[in-house]
C-alpha positions in Angstrom: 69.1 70.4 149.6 65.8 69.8 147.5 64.1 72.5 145.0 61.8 73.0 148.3 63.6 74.2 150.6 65.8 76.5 148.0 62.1 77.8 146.6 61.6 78.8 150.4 64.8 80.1 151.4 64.4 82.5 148.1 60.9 83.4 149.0 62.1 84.0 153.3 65.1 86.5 151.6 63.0 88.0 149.2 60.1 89.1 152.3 63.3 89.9 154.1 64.6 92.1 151.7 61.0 94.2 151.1 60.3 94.6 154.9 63.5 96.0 155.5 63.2 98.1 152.3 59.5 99.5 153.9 61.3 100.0 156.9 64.0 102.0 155.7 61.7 103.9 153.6 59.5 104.4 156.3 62.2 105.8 158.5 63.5 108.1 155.6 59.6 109.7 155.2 59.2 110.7 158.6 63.1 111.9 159.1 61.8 114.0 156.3 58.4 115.0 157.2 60.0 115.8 160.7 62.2 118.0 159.1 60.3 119.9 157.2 57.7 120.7 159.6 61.0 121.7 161.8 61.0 124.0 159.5 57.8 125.3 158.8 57.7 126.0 162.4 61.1 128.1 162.3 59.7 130.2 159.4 56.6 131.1 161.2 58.4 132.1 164.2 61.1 133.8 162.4 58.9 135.9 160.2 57.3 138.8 162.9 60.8 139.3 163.9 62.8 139.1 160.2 60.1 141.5 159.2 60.6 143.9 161.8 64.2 144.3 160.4 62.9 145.1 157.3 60.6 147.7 159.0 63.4 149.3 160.5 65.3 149.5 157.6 62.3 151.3 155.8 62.0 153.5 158.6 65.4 154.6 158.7 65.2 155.4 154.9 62.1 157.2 155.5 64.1 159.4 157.6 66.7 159.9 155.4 64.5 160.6 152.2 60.9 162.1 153.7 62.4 163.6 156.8 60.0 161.8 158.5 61.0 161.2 162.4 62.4 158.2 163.6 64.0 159.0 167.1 67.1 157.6 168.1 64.7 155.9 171.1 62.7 154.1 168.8 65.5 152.9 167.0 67.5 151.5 170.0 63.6 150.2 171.2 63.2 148.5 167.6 66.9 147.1 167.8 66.4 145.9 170.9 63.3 144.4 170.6 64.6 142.5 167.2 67.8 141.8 168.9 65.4 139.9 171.8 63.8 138.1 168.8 66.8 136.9 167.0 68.0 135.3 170.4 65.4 132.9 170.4 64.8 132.2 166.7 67.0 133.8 164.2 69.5 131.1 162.5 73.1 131.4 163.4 73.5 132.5 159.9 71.5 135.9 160.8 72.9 135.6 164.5 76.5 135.8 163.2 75.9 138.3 160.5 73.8 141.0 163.1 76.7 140.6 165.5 79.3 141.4 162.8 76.4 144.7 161.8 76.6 145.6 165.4 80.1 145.8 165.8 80.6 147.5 162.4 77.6 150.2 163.5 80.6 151.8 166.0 83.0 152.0 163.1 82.1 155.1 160.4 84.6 153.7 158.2 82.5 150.5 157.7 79.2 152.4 157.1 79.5 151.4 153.4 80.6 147.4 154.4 77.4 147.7 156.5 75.1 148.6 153.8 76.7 145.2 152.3 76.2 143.6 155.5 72.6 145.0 155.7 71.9 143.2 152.2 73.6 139.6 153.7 71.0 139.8 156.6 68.0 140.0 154.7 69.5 137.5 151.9 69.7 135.2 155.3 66.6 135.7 156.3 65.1 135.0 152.9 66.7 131.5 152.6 65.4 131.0 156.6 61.9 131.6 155.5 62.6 129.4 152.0 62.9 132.3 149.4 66.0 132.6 146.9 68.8 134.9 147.5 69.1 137.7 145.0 72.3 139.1 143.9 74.1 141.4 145.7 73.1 144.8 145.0 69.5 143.9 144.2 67.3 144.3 147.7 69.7 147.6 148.1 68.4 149.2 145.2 65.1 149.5 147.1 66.9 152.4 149.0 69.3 153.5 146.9 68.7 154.9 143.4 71.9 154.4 141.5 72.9 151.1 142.8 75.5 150.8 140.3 77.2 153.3 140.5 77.1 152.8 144.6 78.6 149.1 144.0 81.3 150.3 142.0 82.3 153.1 144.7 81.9 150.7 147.7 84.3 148.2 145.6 87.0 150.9 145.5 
């Protein structure tokens, strides 16, 4: 074999080994640009009904503190117009955690594991929409003044 053809067969590997490395780079920056307006588009849809949540969690405390009136029609209304929403586009993250709120809504003895439960969802929902979670307790203390003192009873 002369110099010639081993200065070629260098030169054919090395253009080889760069188009496949475009290539594969290529491939990698759309996987990722597809994915990220994936999810872009999830947070946009997920944010009228995520927010309603909050609204009827507000609500519900404005009840409780202002006794301002929120029916028991409006609520099932609100919950059931959320519920319609989260079928479509919550995550299965939020999915799994308002099906666990539901069934622990019958119970009285998990009204304080709800209030935890309440706290999960929205911590959800924050990471769906690209925010941090916050430690537990933290979005609670919104509603409830002495959220320390709550934490330590509900750990009891």
């Amino acid at each position: 074999m002369s110099k010639l053809d081993a200065v070629v067969i260098v030169a054919l590997i090395t253009g080889m080994v760069s188009i496949v490395g475009v290539v594969i780079s290529s491939i990698v920056a759309k996987f990722i640009e597809y994915r990220k307006n994936r999810q872009n588009y999830l947070a946009q849809k997920r944010e009228i009904p995520y927010g309603e949540f909050v609204d009827m969690i507000y609500k519900v405390q404005g009840t409780i503190k202002n006794k301002k009136s929120y029916t028991q029609e409006e609520m099932i209304a609100d919950i059931s117009k959320f519920s319609k929403q989260l079928t479509l586009w919550g995550s299965h993250r939020v999915v799994n955690k308002w099906v666990k709120f539901r069934e622990n809504g019958t119970d009285p003895e998990s009204a304080k594991k709800n209030l935890l439960l309440m706290e999960d969802i929205m911590n959800e929902m924050r990471h769906d929409l690209g925010l941090r979670r916050v430690k537990q307790g933290k979005l609670l203390a919104f509603f409830i003044n002495d959220m320390k003192k709550t934490m330590k009873e509900m750990k009891k």
